[in-house]
PQR file with spaces between the fields and no chain letter, atoms N, CA, C, O and H, PARSE charges and radii, in Angstrom:
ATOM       1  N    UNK     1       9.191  119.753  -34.667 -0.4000 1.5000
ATOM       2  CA   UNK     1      10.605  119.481  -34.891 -0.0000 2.0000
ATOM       3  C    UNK     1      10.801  118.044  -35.340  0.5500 1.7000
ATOM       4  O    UNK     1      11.383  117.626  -36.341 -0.5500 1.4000
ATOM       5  N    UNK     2      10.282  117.493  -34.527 -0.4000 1.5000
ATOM       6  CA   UNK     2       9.973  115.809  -35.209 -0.0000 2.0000
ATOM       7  C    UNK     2      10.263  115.567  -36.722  0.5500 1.7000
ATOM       8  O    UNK     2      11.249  115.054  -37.250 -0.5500 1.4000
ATOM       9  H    UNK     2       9.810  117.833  -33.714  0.4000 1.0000
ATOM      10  N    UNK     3       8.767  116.245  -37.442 -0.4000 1.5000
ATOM      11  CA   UNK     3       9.000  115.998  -38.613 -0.0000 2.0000
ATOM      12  C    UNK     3       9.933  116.442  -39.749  0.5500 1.7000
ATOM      13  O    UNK     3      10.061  116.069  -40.915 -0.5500 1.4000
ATOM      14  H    UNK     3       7.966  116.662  -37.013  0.4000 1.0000
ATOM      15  N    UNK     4      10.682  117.587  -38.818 -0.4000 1.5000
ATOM      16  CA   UNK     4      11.427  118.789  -39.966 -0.0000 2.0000
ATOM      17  C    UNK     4      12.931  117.019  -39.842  0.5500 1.7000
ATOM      18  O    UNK     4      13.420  116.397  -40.785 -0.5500 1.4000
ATOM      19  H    UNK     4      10.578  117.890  -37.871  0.4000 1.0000
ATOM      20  N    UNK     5      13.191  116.792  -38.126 -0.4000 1.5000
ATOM      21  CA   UNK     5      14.587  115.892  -38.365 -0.0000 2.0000
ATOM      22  C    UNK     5      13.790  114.874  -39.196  0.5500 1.7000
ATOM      23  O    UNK     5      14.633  114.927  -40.091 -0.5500 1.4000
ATOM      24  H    UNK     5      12.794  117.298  -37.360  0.4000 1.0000
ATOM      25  N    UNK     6      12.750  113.848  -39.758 -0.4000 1.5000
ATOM      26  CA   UNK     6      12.117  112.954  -40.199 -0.0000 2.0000
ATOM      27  C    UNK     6      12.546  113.682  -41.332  0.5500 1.7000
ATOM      28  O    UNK     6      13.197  112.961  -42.087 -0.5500 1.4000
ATOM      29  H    UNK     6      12.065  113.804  -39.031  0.4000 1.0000
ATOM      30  N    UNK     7      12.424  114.822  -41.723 -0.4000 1.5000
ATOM      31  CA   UNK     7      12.629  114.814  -43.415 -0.0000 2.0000
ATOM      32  C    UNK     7      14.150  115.158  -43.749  0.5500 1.7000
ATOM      33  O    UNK     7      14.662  115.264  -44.864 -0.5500 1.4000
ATOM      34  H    UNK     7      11.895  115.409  -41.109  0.4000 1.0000
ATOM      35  N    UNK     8      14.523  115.251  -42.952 -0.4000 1.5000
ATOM      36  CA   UNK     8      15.895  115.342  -42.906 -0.0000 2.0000
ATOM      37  C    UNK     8      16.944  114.233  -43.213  0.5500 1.7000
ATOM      38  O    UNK     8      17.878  114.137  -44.009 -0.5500 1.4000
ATOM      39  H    UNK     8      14.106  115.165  -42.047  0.4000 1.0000
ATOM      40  N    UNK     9      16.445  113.496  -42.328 -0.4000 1.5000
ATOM      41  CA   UNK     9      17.031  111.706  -42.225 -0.0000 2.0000
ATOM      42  C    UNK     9      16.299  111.165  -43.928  0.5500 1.7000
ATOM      43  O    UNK     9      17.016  110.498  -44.673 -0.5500 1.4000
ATOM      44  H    UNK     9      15.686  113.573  -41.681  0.4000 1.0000
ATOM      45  N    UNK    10      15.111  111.482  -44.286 -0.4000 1.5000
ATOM      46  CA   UNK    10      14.771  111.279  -45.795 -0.0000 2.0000
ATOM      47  C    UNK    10      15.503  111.411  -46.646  0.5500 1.7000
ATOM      48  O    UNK    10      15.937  110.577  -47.441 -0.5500 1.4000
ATOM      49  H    UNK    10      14.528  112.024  -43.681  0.4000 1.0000
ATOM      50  N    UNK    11      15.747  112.730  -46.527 -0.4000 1.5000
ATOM      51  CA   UNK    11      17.003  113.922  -47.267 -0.0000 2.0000
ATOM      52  C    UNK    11      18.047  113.138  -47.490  0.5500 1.7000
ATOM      53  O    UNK    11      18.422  112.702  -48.578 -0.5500 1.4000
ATOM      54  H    UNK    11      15.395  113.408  -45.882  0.4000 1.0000
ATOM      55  N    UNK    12      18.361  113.022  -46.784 -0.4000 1.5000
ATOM      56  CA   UNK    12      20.003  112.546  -46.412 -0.0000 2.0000
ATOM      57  C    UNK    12      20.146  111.155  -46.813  0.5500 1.7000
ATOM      58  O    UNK    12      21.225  110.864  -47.330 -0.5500 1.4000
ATOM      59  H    UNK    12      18.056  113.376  -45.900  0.4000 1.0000
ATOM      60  N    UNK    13      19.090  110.039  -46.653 -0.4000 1.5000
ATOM      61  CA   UNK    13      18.976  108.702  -46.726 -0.0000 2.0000
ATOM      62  C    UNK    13      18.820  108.895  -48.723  0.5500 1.7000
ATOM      63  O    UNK    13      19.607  108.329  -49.482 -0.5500 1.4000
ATOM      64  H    UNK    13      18.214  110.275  -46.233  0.4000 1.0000
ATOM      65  N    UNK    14      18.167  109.400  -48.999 -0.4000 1.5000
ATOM      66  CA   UNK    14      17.814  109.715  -51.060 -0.0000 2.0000
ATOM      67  C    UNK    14      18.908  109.974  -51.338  0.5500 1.7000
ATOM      68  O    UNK    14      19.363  109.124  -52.103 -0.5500 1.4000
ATOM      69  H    UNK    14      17.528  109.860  -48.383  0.4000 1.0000
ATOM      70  N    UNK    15      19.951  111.145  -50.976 -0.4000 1.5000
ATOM      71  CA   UNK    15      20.769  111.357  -51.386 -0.0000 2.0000
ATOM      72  C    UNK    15      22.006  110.058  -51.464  0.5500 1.7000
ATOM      73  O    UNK    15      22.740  110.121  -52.450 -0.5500 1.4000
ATOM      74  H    UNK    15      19.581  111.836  -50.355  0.4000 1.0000
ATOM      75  N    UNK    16      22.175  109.280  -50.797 -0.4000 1.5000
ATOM      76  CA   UNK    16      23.084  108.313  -50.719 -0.0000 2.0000
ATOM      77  C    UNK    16      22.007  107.086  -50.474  0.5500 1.7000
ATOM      78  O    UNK    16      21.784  106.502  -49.413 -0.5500 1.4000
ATOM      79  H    UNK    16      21.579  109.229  -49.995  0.4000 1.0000
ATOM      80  N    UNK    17      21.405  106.866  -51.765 -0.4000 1.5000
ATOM      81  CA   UNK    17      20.381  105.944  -51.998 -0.0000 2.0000
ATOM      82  C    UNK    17      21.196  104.408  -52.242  0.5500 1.7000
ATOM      83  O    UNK    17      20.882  103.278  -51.868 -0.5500 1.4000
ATOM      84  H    UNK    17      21.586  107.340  -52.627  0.4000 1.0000
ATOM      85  N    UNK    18      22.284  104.869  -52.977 -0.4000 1.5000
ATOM      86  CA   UNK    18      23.607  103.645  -53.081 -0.0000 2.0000
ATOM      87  C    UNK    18      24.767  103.515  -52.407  0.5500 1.7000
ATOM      88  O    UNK    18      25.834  103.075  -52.837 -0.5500 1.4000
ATOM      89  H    UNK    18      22.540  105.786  -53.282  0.4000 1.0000
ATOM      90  N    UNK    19      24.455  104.002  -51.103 -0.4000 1.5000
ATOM      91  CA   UNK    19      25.024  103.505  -50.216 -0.0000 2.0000
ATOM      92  C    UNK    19      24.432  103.138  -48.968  0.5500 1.7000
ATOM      93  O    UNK    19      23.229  103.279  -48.748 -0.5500 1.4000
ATOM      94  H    UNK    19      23.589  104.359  -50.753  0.4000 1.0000
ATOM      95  N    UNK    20      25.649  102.441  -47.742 -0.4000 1.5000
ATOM      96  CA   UNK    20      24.969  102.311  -46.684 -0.0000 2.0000
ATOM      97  C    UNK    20      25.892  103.286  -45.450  0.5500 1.7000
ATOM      98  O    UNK    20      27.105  103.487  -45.500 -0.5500 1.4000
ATOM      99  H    UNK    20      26.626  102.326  -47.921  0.4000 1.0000
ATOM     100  N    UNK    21      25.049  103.743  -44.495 -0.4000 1.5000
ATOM     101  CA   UNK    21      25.040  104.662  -43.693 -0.0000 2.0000
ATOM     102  C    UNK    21      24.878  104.083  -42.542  0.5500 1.7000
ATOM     103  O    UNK    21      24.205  103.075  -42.326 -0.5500 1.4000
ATOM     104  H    UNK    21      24.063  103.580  -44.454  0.4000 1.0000
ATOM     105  N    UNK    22      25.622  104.839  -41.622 -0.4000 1.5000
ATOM     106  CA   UNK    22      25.928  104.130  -40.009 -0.0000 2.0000
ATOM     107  C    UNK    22      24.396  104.972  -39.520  0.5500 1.7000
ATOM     108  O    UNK    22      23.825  106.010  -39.851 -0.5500 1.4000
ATOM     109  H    UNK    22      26.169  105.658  -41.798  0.4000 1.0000
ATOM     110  N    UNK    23      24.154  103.864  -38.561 -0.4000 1.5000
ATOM     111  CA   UNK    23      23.216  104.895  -37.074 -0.0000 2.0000
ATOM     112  C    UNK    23      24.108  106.011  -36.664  0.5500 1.7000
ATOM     113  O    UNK    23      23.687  107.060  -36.177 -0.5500 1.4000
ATOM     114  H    UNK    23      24.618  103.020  -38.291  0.4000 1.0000
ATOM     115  N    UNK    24      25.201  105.774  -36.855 -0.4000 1.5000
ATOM     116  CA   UNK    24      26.054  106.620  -35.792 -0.0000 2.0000
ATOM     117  C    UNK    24      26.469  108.033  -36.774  0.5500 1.7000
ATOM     118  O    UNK    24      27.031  108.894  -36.097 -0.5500 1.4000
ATOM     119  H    UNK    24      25.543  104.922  -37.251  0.4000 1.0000
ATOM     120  N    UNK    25      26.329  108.313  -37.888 -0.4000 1.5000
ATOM     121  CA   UNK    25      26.689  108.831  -38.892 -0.0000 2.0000
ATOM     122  C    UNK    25      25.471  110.045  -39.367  0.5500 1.7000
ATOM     123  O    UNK    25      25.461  111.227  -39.710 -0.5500 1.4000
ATOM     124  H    UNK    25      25.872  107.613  -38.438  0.4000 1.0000
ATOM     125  N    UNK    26      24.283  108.696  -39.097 -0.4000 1.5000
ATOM     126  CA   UNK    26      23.010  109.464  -38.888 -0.0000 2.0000
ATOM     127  C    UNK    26      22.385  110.015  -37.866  0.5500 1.7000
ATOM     128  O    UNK    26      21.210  110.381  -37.831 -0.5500 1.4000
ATOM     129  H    UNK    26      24.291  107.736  -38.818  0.4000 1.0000
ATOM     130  N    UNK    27      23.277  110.079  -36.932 -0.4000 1.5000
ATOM     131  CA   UNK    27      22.468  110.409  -35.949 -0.0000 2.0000
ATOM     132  C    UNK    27      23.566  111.583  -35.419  0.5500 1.7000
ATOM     133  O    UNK    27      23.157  112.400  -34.594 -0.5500 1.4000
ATOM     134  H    UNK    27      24.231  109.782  -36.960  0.4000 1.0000
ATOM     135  N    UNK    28      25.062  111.668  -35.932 -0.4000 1.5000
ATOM     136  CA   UNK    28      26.221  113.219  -36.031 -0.0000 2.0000
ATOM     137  C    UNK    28      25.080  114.075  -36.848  0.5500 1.7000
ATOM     138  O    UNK    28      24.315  114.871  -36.304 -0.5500 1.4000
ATOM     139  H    UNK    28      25.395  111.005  -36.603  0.4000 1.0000
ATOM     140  N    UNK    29      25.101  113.784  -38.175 -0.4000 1.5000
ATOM     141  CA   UNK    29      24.169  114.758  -39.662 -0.0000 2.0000
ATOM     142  C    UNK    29      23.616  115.117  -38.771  0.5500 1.7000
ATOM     143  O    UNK    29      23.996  116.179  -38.278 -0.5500 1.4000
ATOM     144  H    UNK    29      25.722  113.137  -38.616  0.4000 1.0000
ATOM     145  N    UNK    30      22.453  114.388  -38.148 -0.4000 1.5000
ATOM     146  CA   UNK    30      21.124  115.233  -38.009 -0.0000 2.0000
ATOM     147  C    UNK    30      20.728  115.847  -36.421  0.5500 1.7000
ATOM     148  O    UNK    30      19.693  116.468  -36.180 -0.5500 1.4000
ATOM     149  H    UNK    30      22.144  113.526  -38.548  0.4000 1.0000
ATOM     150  N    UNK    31      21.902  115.490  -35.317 -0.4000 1.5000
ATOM     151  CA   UNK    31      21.986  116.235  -34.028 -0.0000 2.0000
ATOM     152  C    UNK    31      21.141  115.688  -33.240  0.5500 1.7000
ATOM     153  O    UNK    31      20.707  116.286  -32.255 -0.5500 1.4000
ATOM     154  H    UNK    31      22.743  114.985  -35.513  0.4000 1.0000
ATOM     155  N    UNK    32      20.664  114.057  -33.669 -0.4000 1.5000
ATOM     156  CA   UNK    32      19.972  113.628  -32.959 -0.0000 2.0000
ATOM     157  C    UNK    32      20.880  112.302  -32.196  0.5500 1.7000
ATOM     158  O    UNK    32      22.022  112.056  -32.584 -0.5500 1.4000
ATOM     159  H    UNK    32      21.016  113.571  -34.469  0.4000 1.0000
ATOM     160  N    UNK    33      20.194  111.463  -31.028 -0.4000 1.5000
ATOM     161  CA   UNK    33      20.726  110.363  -30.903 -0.0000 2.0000
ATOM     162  C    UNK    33      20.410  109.087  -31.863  0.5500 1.7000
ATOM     163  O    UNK    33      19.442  109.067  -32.623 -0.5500 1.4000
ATOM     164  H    UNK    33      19.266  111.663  -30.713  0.4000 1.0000
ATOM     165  N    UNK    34      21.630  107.706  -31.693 -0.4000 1.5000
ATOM     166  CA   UNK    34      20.984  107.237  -32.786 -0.0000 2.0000
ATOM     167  C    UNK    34      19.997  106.183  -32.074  0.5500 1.7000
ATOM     168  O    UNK    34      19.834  105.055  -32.539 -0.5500 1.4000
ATOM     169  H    UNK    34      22.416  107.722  -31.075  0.4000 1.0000
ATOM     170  N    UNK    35      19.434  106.580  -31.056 -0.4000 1.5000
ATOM     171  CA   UNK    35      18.020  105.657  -30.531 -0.0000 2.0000
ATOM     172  C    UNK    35      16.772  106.556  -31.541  0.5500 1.7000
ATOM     173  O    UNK    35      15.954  105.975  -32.255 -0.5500 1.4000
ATOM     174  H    UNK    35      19.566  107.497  -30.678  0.4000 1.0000
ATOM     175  N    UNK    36      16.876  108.113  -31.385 -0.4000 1.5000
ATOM     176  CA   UNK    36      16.082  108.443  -32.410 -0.0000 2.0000
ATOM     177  C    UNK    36      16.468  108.536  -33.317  0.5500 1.7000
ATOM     178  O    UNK    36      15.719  109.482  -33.560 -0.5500 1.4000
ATOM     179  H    UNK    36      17.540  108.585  -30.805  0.4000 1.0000
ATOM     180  N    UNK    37      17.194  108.409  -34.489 -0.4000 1.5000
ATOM     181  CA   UNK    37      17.367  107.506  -35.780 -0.0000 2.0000
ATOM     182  C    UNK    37      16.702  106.430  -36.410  0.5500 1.7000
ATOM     183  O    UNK    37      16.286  106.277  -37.558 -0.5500 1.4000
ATOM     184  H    UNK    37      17.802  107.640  -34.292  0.4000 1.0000
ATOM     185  N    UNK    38      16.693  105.402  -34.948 -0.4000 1.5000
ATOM     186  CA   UNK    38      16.253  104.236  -34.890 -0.0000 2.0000
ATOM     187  C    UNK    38      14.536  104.678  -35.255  0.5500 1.7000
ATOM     188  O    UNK    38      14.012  104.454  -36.346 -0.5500 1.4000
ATOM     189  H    UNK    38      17.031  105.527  -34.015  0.4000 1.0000
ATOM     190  N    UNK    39      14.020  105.170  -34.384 -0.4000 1.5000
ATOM     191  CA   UNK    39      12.622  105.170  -33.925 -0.0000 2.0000
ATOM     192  C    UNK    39      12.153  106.080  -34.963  0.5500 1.7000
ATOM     193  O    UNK    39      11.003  105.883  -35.356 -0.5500 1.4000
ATOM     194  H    UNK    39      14.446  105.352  -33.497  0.4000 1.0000
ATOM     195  N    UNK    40      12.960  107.249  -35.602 -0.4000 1.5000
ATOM     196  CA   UNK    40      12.272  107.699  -36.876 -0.0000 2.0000
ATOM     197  C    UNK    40      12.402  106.197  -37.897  0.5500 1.7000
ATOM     198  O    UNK    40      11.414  105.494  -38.110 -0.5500 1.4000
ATOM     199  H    UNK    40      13.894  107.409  -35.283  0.4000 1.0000
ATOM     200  N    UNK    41      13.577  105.926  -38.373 -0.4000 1.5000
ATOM     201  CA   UNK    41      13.577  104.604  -39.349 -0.0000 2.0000
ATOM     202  C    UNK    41      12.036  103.723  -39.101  0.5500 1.7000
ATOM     203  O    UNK    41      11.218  103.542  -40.003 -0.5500 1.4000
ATOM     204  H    UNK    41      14.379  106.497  -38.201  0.4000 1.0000
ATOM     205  N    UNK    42      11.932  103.408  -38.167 -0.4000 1.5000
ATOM     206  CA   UNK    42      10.577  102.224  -37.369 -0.0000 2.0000
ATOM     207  C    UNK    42       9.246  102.757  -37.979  0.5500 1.7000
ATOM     208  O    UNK    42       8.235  102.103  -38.238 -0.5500 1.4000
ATOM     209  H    UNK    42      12.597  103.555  -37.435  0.4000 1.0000
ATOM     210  N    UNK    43       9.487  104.194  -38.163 -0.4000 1.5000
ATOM     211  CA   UNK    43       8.112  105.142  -38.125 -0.0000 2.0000
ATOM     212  C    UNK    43       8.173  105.021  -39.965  0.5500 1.7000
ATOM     213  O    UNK    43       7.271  104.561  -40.665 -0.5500 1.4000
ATOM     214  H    UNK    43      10.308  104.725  -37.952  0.4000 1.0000
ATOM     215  N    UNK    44       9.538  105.592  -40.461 -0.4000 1.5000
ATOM     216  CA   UNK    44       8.964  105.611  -41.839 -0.0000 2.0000
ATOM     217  C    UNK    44       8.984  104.133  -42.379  0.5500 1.7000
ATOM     218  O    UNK    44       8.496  104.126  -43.509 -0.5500 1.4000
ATOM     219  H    UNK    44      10.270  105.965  -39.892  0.4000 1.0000
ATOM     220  N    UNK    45       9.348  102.964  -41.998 -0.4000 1.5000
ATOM     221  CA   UNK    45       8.974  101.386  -41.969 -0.0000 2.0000
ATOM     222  C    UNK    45       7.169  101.565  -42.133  0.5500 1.7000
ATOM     223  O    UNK    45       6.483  101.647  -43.152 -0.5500 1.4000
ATOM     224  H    UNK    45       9.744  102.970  -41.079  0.4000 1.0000
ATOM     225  N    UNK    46       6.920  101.575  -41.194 -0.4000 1.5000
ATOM     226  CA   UNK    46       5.580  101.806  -40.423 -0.0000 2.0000
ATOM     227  C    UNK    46       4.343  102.820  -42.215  0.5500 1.7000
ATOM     228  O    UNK    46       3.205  102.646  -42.653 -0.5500 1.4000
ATOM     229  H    UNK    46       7.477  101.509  -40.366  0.4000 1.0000
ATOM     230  N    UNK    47       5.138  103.455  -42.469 -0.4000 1.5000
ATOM     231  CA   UNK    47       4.845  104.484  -43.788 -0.0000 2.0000
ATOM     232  C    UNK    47       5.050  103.773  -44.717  0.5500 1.7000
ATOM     233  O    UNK    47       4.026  103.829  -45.397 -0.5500 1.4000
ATOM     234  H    UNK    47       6.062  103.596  -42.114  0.4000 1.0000
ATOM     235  N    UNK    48       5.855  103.029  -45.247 -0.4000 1.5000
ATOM     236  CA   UNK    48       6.284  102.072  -46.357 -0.0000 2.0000
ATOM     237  C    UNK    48       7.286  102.022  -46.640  0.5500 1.7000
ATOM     238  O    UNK    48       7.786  101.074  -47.246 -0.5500 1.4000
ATOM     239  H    UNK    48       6.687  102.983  -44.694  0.4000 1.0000
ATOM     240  N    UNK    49       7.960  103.197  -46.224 -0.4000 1.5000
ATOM     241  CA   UNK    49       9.618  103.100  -46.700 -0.0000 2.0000
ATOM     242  C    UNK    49      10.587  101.696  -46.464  0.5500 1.7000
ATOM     243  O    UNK    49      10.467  101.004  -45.453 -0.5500 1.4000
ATOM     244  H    UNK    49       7.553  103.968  -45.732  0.4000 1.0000
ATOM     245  N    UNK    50      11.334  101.463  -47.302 -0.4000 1.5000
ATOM     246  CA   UNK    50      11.980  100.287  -47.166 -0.0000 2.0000
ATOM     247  C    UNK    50      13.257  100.619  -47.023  0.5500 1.7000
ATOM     248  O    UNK    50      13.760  101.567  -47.625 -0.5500 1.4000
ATOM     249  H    UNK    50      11.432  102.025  -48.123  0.4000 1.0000
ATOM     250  N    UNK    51      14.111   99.593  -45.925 -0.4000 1.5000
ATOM     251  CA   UNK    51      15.877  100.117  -45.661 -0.0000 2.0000
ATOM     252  C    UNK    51      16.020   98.455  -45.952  0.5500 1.7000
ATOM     253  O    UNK    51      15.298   97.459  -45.913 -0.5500 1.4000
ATOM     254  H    UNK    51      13.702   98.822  -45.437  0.4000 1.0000
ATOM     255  N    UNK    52      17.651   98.863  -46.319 -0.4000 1.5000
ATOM     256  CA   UNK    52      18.341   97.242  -45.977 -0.0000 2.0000
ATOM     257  C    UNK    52      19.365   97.432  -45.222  0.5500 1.7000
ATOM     258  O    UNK    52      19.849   98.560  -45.131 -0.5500 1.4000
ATOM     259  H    UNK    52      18.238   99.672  -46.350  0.4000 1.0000
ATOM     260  N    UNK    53      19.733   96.676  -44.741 -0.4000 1.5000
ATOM     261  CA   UNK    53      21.108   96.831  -43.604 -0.0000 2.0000
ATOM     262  C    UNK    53      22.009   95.925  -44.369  0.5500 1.7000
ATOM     263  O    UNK    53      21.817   95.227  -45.364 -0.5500 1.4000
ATOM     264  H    UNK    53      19.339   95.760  -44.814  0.4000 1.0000
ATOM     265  N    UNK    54      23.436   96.218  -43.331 -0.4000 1.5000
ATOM     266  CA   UNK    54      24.454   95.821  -44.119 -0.0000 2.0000
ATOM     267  C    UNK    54      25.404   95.713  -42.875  0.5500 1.7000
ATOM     268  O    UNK    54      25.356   96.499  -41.929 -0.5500 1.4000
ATOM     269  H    UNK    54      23.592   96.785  -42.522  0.4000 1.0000
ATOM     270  N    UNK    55      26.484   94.402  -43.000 -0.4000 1.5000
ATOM     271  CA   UNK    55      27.692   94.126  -42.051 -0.0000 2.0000
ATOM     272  C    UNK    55      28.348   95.732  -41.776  0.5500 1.7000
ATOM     273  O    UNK    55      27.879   96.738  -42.309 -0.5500 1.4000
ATOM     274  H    UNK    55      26.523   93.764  -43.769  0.4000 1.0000
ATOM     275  N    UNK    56      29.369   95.732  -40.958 -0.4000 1.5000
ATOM     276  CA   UNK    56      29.472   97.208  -40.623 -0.0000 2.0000
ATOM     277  C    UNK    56      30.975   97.457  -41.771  0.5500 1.7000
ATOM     278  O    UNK    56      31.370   98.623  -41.770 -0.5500 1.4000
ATOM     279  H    UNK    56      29.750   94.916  -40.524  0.4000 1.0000
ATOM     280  N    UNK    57      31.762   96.498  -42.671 -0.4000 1.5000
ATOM     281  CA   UNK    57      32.214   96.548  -43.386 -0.0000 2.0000
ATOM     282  C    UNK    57      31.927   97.012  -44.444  0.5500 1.7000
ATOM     283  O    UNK    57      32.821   97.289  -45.243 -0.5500 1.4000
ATOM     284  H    UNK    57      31.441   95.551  -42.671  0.4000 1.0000
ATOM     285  N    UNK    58      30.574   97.229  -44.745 -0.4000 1.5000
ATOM     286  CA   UNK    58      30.073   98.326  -46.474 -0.0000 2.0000
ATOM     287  C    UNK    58      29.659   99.292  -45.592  0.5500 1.7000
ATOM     288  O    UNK    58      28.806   99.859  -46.275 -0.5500 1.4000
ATOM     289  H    UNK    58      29.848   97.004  -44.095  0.4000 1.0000
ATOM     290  N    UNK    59      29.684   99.891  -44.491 -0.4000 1.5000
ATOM     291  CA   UNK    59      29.020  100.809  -44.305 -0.0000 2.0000
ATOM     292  C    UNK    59      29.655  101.904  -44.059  0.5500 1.7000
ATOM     293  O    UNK    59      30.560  101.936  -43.225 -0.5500 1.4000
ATOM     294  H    UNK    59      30.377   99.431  -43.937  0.4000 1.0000
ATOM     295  N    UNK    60      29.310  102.852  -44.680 -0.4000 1.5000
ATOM     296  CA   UNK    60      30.080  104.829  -44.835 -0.0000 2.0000
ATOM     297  C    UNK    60      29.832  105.022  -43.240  0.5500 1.7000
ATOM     298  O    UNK    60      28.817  104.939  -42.547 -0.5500 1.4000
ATOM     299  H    UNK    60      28.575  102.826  -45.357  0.4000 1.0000
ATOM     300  N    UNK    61      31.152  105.306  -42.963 -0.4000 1.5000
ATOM     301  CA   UNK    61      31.113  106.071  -41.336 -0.0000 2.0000
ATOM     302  C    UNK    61      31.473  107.384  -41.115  0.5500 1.7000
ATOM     303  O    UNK    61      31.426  107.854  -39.978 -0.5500 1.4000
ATOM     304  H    UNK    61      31.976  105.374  -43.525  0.4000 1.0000
């Protein structure tokens, strides 16, 4: 199950590649908490994937 929400949060993160997205937003979508949000993000870090963060003023809620 791990990896099916991991490709999910992928999914979802490509699709709104030009924008920015709450923990909290990502973590309603995918029925998870956003501590695991967090800890998938860390993991695909860890893989190479790259995020940028943003003040909570650009960010889609």
């Amino acid at each position: 199950m791990k990896d099916s929400k991991r490709n999910q949060l992928i999914q979802l993160l490509a699709k709104h590649e030009e924008d920015y997205i709450s923990g909290q937003t990502l973590s309603d979508k995918l029925g998870i908490s956003r501590t695991a949000v967090w800890k998938h993000i860390n993991e695909l870090k860890k893989d190479g994937y790259q995020f940028e963060s943003a003040p909570p003023e650009k960010v889609i809620s």
